[in-house]
N, C-alpha and C positions, 0 to 999 in steps of 0.2 A: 504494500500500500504506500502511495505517495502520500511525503510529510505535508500537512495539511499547517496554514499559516492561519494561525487561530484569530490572530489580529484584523489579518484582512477579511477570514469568514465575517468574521462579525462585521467589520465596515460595511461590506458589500452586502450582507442582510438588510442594513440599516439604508441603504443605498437604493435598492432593488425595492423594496419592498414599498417607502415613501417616498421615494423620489421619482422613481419610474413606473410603479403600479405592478413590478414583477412577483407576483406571489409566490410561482411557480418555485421562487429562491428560497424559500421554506425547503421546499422537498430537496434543492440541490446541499443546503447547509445542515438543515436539523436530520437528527436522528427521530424516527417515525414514534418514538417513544419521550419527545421533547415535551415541557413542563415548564411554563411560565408564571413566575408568581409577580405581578403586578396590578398597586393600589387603585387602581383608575378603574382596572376591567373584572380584579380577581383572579383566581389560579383558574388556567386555562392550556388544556392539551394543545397540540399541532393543529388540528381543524377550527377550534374554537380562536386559535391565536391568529390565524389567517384570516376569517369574519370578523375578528375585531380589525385589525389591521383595514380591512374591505371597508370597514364601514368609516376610520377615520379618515380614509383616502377620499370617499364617497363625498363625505361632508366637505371636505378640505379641498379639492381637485388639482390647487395650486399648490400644496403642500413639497416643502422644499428641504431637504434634511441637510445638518451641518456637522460634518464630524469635528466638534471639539477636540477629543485628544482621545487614546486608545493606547494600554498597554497590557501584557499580557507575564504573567508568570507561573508554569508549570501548565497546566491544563486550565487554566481560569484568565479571562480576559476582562478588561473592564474597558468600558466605553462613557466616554462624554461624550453629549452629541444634544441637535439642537432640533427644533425642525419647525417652522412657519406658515403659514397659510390663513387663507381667509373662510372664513365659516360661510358658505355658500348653501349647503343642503341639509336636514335637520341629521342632528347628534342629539342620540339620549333623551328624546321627547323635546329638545332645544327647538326652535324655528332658526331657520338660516337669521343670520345679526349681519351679514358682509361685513363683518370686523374680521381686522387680523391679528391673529393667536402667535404667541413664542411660548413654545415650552421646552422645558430645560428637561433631560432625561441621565441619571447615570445607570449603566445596564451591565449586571455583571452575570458573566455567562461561563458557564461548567463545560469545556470539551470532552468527549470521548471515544477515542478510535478514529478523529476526525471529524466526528460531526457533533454539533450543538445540540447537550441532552439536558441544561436547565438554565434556567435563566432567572433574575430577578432584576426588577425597573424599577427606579424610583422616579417621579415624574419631580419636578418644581411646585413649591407652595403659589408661584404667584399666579401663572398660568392652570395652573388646574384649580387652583381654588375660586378665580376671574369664571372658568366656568363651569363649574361647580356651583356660584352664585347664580346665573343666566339658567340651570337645569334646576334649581331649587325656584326662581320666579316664575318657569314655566308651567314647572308643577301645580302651582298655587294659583296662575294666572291660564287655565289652560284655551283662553280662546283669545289671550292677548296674541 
């Protein structure tokens, strides 16, 4: 088996995924047994983490990812990274705002045998909780 650059799986996850709408890049990076636990969407298998992904892209269309920085030691990578977009089509019971979101993500992710088998995200307090607020007035407000 060719040595697998754990650094760059995960950029080009992060790459593929929001930047380009490549989902497919799930099945080329993770291992079919992959496990994400993050606060936004909750612990979510391989199929479940590719629907969420679907749906922020969805809302997002413009959505632009920035690799802040990425380093890796022994089988474990950690990623800063950034990604922008304008809320165009509803999220989470939200209505499209055309505002535009930054949220800050660090992602640290477990290789093994080469492919990505967990993962844990922590999103930004300002950005997720900016809408976080707009999904809580929605709720309350449902035919604003």
């Amino acid at each position: 088996m060719a040595t697998v650059d754990i650094t760059q799986a995960a950029r080009s996850l992060v790459e593929e995924v929001f930047g380009k709408g490549n989902f497919d890049a799930f099945d080329e990076i993770c291992d079919p047994g992959y496990r994400i636990h993050d606060r936004m969407t909750g612990d979510s298998d391989l199929r479940q983490e590719k629907e969420n992904c679907r749906m922020y892209k969805t809302a997002f269309p413009d959505l632009t990812p920035t690799i802040l920085g990425c380093c890796a030691e022994g089988d474990t990578v950690v990623t800063h990274w950034s990604m922008t977009g304008t809320h165009q089509r509803p999220l989470m019971g939200v209505q499209p705002t055309g505002k535009r979101f930054t949220f800050d993500v660090m992602s640290v992710g477990r290789f093994q045998g080469g492919k990505l088998v967990e993962e844990f995200e922590q999103w930004d307090d300002g950005g997720a909780l900016a809408f976080a607020l707009l999904r809580q007035t929605a709720q309350r407000n449902p035919q604003a």
